[in-house]
Chimera marker file (.cmm) of the C-alpha trace (Angstrom):
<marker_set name="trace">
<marker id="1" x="-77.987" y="-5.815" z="-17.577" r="1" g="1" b="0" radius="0.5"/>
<marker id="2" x="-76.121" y="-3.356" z="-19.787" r="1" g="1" b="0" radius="0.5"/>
<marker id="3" x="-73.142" y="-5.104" z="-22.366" r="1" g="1" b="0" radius="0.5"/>
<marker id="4" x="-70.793" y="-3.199" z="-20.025" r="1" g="1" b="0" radius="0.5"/>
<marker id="5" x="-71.429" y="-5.418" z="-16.986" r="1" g="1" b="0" radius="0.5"/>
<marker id="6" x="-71.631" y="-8.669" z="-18.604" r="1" g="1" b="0" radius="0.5"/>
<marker id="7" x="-67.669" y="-7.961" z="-20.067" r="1" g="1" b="0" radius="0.5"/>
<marker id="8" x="-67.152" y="-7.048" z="-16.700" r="1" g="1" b="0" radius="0.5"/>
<marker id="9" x="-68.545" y="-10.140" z="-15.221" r="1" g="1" b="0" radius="0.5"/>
<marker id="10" x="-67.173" y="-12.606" z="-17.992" r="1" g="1" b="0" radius="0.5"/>
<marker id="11" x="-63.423" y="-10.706" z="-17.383" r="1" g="1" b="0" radius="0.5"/>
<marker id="12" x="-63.634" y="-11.792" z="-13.957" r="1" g="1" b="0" radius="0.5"/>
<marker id="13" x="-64.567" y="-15.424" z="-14.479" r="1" g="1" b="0" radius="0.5"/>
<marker id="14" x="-61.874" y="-16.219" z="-16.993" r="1" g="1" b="0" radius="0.5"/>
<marker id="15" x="-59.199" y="-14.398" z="-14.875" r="1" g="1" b="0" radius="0.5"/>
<marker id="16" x="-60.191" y="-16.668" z="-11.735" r="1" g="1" b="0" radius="0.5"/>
<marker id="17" x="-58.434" y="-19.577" z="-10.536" r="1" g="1" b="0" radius="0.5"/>
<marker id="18" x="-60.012" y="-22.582" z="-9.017" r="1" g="1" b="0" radius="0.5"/>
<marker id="19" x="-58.096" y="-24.123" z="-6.077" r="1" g="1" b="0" radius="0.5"/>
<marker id="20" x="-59.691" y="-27.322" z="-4.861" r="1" g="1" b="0" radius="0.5"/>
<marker id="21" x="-60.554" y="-27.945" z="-1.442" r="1" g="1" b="0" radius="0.5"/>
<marker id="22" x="-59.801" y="-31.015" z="0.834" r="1" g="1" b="0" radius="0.5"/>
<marker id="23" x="-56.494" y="-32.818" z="1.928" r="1" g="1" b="0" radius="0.5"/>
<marker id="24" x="-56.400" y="-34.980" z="-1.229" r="1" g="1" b="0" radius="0.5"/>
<marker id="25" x="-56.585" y="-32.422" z="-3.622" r="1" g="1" b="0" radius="0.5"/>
<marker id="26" x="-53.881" y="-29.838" z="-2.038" r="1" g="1" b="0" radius="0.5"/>
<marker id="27" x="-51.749" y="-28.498" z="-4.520" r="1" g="1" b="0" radius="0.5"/>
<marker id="28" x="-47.485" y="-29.405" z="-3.825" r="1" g="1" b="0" radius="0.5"/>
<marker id="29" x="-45.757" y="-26.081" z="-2.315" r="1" g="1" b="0" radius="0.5"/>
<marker id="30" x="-43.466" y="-24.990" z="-4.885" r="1" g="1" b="0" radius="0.5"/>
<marker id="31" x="-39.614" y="-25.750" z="-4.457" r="1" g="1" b="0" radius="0.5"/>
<marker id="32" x="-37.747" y="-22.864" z="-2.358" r="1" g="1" b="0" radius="0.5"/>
<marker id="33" x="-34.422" y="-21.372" z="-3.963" r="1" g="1" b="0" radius="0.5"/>
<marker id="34" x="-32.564" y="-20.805" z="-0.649" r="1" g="1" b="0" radius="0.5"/>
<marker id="35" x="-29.300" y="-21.275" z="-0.246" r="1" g="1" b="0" radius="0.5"/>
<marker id="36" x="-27.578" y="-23.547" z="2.537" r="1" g="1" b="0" radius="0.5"/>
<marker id="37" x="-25.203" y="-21.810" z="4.304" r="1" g="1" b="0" radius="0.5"/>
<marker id="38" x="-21.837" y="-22.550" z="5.014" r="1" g="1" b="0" radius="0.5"/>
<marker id="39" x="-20.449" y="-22.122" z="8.901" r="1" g="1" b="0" radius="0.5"/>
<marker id="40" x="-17.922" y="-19.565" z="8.949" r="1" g="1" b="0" radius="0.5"/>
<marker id="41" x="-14.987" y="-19.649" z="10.531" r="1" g="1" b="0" radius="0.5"/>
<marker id="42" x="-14.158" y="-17.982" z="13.963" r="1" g="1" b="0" radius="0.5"/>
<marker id="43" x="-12.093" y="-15.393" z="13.138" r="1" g="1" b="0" radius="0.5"/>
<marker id="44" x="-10.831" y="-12.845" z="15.785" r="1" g="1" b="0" radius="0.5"/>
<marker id="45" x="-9.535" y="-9.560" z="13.755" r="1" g="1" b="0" radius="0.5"/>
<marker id="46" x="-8.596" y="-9.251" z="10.504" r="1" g="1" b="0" radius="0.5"/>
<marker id="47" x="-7.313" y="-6.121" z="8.647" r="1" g="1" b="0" radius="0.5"/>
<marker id="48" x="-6.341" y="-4.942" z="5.392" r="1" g="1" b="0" radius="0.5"/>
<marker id="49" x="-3.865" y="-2.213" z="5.036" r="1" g="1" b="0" radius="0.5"/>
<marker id="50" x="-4.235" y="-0.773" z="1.729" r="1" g="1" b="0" radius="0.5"/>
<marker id="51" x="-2.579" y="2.033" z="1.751" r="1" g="1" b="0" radius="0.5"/>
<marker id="52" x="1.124" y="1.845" z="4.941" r="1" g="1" b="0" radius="0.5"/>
<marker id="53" x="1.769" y="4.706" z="6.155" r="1" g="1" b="0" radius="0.5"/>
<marker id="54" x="5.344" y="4.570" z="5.946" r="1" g="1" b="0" radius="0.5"/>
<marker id="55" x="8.080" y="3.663" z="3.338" r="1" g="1" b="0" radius="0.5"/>
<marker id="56" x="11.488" y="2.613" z="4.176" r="1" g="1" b="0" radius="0.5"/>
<marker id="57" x="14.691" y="3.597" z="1.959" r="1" g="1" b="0" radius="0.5"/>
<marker id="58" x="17.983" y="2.112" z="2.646" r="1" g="1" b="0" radius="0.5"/>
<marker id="59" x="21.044" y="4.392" z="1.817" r="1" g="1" b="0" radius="0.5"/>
<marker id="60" x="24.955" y="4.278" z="1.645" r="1" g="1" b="0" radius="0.5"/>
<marker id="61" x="27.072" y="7.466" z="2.039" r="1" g="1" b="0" radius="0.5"/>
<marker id="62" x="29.386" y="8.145" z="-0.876" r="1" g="1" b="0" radius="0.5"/>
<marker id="63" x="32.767" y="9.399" z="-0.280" r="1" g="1" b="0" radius="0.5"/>
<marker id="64" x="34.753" y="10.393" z="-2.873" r="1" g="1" b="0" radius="0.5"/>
<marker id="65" x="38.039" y="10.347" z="-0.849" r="1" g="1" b="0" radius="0.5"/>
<marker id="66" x="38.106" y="6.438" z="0.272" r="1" g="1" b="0" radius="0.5"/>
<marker id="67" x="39.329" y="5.695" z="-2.743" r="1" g="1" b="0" radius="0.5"/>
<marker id="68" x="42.467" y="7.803" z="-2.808" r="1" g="1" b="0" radius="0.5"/>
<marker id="69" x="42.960" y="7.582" z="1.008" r="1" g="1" b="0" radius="0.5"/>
<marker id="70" x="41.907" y="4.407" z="2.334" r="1" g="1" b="0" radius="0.5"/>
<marker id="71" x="42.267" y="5.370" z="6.108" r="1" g="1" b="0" radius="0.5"/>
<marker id="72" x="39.036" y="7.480" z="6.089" r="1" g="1" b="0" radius="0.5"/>
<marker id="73" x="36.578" y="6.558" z="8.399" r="1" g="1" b="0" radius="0.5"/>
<marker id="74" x="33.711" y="5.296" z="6.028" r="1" g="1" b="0" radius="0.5"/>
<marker id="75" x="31.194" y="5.300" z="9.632" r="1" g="1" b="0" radius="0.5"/>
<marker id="76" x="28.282" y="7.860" z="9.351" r="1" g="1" b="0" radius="0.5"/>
<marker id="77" x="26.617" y="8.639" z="12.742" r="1" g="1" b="0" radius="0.5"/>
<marker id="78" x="22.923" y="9.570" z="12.879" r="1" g="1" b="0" radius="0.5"/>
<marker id="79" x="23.478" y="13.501" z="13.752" r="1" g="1" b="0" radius="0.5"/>
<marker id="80" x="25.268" y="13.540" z="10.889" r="1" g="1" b="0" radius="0.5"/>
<marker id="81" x="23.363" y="11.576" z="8.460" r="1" g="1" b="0" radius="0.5"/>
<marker id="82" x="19.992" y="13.609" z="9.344" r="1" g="1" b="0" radius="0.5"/>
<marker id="83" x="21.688" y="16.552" z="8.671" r="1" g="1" b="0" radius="0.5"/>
<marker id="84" x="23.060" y="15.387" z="5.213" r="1" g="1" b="0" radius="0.5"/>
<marker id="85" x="19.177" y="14.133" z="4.329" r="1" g="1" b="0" radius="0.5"/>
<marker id="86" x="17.647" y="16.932" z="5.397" r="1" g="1" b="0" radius="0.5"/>
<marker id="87" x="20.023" y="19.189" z="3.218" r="1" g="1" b="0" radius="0.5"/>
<marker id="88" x="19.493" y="17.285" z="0.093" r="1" g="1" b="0" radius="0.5"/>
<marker id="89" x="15.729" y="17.790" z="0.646" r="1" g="1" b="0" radius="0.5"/>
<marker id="90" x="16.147" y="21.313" z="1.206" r="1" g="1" b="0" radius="0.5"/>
<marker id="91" x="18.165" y="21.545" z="-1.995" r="1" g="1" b="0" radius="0.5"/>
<marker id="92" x="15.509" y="19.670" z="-3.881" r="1" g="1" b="0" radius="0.5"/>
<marker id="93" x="12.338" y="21.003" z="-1.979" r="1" g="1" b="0" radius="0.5"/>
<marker id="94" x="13.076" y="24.139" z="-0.462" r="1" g="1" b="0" radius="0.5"/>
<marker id="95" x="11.050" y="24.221" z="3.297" r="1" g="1" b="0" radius="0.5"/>
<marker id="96" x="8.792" y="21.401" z="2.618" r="1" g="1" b="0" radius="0.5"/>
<marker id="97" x="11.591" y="19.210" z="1.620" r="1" g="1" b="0" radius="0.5"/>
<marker id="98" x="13.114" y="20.489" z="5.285" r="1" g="1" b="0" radius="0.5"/>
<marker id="99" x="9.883" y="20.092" z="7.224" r="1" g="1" b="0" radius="0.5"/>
<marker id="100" x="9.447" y="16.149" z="5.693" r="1" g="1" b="0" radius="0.5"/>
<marker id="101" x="9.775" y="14.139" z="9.142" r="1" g="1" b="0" radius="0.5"/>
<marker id="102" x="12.924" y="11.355" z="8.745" r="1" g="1" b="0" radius="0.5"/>
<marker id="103" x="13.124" y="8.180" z="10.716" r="1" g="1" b="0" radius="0.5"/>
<marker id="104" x="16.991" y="6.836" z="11.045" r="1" g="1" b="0" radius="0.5"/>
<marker id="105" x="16.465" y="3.387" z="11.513" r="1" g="1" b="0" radius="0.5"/>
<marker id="106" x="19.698" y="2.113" z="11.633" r="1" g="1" b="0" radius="0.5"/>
<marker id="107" x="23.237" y="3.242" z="10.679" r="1" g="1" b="0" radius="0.5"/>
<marker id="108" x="25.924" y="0.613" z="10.098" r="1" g="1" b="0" radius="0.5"/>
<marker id="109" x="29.616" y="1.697" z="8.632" r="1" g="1" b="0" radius="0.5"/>
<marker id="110" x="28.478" y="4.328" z="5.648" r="1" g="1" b="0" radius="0.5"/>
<marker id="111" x="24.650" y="2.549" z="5.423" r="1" g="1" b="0" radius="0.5"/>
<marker id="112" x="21.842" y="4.193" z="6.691" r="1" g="1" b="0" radius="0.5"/>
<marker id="113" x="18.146" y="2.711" z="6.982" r="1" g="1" b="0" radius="0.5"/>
<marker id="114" x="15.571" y="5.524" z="7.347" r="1" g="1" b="0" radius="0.5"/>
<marker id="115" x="11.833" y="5.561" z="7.679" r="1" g="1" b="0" radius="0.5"/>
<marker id="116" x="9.773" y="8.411" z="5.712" r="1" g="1" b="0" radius="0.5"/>
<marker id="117" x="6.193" y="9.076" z="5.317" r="1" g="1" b="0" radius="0.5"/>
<marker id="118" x="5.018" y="6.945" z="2.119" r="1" g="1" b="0" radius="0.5"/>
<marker id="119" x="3.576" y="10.112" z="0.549" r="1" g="1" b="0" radius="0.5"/>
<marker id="120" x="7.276" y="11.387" z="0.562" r="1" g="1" b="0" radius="0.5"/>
<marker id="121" x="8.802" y="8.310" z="-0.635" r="1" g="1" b="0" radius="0.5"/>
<marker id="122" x="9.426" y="9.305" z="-3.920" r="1" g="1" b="0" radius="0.5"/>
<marker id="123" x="10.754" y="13.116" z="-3.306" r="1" g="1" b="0" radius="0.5"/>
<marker id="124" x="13.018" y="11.760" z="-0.474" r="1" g="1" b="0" radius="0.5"/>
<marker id="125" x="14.561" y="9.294" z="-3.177" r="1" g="1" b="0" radius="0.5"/>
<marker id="126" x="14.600" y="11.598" z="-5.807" r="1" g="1" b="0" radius="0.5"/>
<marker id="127" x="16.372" y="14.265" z="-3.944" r="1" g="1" b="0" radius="0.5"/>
<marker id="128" x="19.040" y="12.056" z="-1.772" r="1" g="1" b="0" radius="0.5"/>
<marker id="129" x="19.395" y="10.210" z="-5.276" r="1" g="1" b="0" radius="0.5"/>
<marker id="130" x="20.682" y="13.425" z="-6.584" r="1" g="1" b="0" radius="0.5"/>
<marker id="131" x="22.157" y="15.375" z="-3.752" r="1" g="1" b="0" radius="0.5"/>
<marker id="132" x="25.757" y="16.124" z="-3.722" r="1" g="1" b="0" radius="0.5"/>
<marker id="133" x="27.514" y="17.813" z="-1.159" r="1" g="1" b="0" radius="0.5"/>
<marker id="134" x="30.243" y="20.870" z="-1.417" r="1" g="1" b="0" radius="0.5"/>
<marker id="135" x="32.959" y="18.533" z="-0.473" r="1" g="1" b="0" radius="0.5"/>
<marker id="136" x="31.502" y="15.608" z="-3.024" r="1" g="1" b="0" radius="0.5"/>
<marker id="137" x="30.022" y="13.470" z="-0.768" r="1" g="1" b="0" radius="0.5"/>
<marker id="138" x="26.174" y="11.976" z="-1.927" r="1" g="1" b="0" radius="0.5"/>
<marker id="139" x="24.105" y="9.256" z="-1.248" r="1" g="1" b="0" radius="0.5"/>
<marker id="140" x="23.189" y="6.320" z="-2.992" r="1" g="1" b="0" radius="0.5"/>
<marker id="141" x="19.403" y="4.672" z="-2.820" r="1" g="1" b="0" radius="0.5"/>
<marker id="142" x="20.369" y="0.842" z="-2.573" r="1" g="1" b="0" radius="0.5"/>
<marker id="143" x="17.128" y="0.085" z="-1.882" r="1" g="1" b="0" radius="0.5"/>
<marker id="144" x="13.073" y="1.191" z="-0.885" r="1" g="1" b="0" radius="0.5"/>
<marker id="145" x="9.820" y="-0.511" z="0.310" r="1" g="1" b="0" radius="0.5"/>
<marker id="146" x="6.266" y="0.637" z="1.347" r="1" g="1" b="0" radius="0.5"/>
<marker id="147" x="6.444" y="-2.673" z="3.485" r="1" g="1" b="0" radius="0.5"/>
<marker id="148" x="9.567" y="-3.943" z="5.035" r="1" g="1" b="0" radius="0.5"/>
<marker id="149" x="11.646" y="-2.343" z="7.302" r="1" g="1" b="0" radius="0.5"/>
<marker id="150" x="15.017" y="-3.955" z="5.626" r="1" g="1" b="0" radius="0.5"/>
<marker id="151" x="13.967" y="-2.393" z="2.281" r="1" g="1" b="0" radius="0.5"/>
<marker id="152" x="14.291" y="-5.398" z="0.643" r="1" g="1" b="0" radius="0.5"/>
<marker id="153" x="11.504" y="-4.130" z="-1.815" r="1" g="1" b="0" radius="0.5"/>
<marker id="154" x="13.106" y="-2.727" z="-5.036" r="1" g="1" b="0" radius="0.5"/>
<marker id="155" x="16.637" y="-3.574" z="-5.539" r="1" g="1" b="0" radius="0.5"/>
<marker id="156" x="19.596" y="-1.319" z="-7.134" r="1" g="1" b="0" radius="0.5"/>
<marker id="157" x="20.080" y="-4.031" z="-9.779" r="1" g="1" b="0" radius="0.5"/>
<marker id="158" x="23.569" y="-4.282" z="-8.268" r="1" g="1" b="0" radius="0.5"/>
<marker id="159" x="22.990" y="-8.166" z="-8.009" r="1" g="1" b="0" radius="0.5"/>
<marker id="160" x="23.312" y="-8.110" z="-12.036" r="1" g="1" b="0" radius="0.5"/>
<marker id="161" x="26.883" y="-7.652" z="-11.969" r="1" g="1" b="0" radius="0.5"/>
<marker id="162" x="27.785" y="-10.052" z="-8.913" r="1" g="1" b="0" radius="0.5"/>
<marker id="163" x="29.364" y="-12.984" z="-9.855" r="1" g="1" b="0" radius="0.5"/>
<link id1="1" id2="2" r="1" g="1" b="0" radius="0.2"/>
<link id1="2" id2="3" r="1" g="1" b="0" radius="0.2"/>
<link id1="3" id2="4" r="1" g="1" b="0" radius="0.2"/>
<link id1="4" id2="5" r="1" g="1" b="0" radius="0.2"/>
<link id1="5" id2="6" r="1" g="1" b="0" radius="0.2"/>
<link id1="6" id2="7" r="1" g="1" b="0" radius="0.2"/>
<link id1="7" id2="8" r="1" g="1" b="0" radius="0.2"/>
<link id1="8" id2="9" r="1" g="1" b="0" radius="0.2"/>
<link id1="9" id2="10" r="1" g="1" b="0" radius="0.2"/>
<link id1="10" id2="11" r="1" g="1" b="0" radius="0.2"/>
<link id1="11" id2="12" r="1" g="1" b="0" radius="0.2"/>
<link id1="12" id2="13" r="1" g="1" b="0" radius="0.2"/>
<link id1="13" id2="14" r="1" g="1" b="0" radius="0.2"/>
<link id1="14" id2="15" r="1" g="1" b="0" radius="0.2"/>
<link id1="15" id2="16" r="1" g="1" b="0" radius="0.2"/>
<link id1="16" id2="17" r="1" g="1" b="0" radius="0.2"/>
<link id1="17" id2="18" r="1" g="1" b="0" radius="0.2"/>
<link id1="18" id2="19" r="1" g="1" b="0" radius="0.2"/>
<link id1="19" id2="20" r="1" g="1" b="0" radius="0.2"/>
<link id1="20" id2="21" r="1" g="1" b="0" radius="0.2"/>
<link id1="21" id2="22" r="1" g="1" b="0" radius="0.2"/>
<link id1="22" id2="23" r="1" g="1" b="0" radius="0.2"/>
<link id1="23" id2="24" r="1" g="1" b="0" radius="0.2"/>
<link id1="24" id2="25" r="1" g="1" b="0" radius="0.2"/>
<link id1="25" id2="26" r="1" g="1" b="0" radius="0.2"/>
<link id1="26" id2="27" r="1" g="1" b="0" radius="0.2"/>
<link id1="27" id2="28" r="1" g="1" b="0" radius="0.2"/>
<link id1="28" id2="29" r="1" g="1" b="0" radius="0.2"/>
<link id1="29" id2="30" r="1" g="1" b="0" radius="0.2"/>
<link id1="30" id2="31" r="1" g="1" b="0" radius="0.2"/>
<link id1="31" id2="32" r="1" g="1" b="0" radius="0.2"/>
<link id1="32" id2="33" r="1" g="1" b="0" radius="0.2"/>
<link id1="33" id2="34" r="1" g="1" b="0" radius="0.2"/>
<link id1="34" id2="35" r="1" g="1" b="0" radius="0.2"/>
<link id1="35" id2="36" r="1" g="1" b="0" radius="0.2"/>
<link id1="36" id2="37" r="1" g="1" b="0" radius="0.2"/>
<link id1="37" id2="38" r="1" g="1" b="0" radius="0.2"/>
<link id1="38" id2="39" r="1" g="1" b="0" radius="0.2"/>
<link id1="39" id2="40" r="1" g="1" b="0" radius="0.2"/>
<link id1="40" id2="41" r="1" g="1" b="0" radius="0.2"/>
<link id1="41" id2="42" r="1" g="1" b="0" radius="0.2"/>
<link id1="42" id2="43" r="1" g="1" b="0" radius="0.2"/>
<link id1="43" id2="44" r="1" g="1" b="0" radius="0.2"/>
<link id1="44" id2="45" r="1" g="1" b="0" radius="0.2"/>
<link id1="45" id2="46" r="1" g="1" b="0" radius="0.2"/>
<link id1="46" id2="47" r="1" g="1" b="0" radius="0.2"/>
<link id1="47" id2="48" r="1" g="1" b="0" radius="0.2"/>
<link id1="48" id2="49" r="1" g="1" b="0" radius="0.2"/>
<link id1="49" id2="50" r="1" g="1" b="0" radius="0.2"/>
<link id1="50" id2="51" r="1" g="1" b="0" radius="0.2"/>
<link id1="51" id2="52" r="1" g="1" b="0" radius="0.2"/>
<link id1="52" id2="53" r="1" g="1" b="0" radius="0.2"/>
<link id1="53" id2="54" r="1" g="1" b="0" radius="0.2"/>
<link id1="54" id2="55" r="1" g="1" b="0" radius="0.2"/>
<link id1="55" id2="56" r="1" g="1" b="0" radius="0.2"/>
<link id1="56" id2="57" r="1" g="1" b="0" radius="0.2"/>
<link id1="57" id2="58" r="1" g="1" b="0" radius="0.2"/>
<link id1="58" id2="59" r="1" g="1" b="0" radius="0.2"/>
<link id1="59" id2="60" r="1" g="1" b="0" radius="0.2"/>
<link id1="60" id2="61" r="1" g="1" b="0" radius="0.2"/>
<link id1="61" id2="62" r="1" g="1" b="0" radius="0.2"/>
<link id1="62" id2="63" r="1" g="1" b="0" radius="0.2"/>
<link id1="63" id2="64" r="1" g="1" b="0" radius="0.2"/>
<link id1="64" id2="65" r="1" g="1" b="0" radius="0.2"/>
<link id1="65" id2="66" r="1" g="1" b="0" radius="0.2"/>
<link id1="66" id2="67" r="1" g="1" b="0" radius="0.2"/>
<link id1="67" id2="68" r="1" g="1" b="0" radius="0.2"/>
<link id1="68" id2="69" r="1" g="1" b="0" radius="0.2"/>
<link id1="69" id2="70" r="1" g="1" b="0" radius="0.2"/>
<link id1="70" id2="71" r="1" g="1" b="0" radius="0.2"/>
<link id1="71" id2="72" r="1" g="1" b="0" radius="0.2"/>
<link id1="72" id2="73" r="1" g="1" b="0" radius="0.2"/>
<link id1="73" id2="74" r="1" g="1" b="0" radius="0.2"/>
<link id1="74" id2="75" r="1" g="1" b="0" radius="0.2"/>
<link id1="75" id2="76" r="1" g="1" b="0" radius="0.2"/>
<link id1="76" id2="77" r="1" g="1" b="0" radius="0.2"/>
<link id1="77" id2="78" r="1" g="1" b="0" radius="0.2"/>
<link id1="78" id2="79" r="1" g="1" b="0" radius="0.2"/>
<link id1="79" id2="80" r="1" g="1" b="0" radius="0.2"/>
<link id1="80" id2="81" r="1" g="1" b="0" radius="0.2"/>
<link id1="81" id2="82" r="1" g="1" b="0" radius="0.2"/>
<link id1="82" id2="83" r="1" g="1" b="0" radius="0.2"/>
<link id1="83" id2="84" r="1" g="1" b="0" radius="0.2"/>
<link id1="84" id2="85" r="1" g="1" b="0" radius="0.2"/>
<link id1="85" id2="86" r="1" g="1" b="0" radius="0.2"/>
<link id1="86" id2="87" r="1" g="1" b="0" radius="0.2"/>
<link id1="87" id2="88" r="1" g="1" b="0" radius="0.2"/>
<link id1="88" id2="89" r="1" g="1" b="0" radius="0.2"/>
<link id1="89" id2="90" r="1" g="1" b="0" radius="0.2"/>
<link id1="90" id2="91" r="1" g="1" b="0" radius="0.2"/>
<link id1="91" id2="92" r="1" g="1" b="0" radius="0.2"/>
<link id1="92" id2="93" r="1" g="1" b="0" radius="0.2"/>
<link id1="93" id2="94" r="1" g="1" b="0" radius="0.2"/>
<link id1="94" id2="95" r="1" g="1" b="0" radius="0.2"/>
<link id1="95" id2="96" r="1" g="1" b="0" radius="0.2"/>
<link id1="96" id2="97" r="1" g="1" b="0" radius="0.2"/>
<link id1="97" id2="98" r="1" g="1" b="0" radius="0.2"/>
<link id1="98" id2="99" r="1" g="1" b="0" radius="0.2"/>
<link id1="99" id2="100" r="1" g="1" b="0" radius="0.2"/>
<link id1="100" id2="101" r="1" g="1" b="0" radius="0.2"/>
<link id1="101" id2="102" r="1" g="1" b="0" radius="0.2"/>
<link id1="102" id2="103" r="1" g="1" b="0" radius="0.2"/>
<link id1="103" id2="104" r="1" g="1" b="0" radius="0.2"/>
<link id1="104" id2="105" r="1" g="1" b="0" radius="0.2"/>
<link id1="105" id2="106" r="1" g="1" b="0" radius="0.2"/>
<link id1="106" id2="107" r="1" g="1" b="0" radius="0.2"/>
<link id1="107" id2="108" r="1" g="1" b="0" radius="0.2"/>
<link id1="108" id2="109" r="1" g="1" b="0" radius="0.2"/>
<link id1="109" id2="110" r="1" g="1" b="0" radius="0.2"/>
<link id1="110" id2="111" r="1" g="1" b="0" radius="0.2"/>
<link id1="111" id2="112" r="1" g="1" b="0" radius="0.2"/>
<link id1="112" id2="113" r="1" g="1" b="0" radius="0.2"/>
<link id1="113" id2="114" r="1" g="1" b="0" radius="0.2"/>
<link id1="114" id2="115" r="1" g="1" b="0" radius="0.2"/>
<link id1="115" id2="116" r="1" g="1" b="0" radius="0.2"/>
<link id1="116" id2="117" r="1" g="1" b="0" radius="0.2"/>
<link id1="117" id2="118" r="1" g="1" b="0" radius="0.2"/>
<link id1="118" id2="119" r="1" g="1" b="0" radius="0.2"/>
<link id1="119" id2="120" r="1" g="1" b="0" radius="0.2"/>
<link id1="120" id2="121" r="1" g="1" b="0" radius="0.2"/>
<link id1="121" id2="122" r="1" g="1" b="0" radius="0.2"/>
<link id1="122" id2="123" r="1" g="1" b="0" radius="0.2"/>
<link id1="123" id2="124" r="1" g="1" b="0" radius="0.2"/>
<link id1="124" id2="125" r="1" g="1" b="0" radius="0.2"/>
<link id1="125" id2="126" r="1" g="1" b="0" radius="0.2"/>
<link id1="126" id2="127" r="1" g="1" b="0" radius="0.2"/>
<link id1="127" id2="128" r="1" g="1" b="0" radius="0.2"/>
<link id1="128" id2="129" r="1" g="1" b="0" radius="0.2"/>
<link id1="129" id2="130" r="1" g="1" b="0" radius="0.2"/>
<link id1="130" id2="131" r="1" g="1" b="0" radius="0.2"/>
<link id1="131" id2="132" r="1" g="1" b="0" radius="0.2"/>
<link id1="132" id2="133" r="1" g="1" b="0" radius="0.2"/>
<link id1="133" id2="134" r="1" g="1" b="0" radius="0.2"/>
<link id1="134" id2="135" r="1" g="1" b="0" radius="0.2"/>
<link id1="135" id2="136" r="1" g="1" b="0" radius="0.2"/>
<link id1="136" id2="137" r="1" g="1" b="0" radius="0.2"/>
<link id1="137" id2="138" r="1" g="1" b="0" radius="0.2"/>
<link id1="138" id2="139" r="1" g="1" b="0" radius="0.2"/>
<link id1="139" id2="140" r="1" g="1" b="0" radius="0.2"/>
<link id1="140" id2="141" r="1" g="1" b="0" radius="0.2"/>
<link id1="141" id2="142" r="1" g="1" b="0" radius="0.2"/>
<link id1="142" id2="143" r="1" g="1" b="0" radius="0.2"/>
<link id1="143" id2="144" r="1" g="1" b="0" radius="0.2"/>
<link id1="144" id2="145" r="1" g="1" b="0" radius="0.2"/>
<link id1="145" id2="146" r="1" g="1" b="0" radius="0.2"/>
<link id1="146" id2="147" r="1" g="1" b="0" radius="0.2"/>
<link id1="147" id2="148" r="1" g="1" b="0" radius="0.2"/>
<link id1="148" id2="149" r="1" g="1" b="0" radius="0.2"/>
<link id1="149" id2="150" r="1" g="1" b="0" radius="0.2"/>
<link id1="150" id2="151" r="1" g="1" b="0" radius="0.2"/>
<link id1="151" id2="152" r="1" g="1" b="0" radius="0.2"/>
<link id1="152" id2="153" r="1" g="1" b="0" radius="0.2"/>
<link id1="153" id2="154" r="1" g="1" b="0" radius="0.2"/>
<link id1="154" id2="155" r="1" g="1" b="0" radius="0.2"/>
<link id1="155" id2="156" r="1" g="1" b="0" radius="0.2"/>
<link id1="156" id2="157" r="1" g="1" b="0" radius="0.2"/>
<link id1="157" id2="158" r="1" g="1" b="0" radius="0.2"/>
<link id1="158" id2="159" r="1" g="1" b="0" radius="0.2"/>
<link id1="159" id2="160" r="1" g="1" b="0" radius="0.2"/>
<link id1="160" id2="161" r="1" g="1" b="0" radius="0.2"/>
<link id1="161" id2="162" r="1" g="1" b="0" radius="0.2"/>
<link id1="162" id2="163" r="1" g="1" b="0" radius="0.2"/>
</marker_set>
């Protein structure tokens, strides 16, 4: 035998294990790491919405007039109130600002609630916010929410100065 095949030979008898035979001398399995699992709960749907699709602004018409003349009907319709909003935009945006779709929600005495795309939330505040009219009438954001449809999200602040 060359020196070559006895390494060989004595590599492979120190690298071998011995496992002993019989049911006495069985070696224990070793301990498993699994996890126990906990039953879920029966759940039907659930969603997330990360990202609503629309944002709702609530608005009051100001007049400059009811003031000085009292007698002026402070009521807004909706004709009228779309066309106001659609002007400011116009003003602000040019024809995007026009072609931005507006929801009116709900008009009571000079308050409007509308409903805009939440990507437009901001320009539609921004340029109502600042709008005023030839005759001096503007609107005033009291309020705007990505989530409820009273706009209770962000206040004015007016609430400050309420006693």
């Amino acid at each position: 035998m060359s020196k070559d095949t006895i390494r060989n030979v004595a590599a492979e008898r120190s690298t071998a294990t011995v496992t002993p035979k019989g049911p006495d001398l069985a070696l224990p399995a070793p301990p498993t790491k699994k996890r126990k699992h906990k039953p879920k709960p029966h759940i039907l749907t659930q969603t997330t919405l990360r990202n609503p699709p629309w944002s709702y602004i609530h608005l009051q018409q100001q007049i400059p007039n009811i003031a000085n003349n009292p007698t002026t009907n402070q009521n807004i319709d909706a004709l009228t109130a779309h066309l106001h909003l659609t002007a400011a935009l116009t003003q602000f945006l040019g024809l995007h600002g026009a072609a931005v779709p507006i929801d009116i929600l709900r008009t009571e005495g000079a308050q409007i609630w509308i409903r805009v795309p939440a990507a437009d939330q901001t320009a539609v505040v921004v340029a109502v916010g600042g709008w005023v009219s030839s005759k001096g009438e503007g609107w005033r954001v009291l309020e705007s929410s990505s989530w409820d449809a009273g706009a209770r999200g962000r206040g004015g602040g007016q609430d400050l100065f309420d006693d």
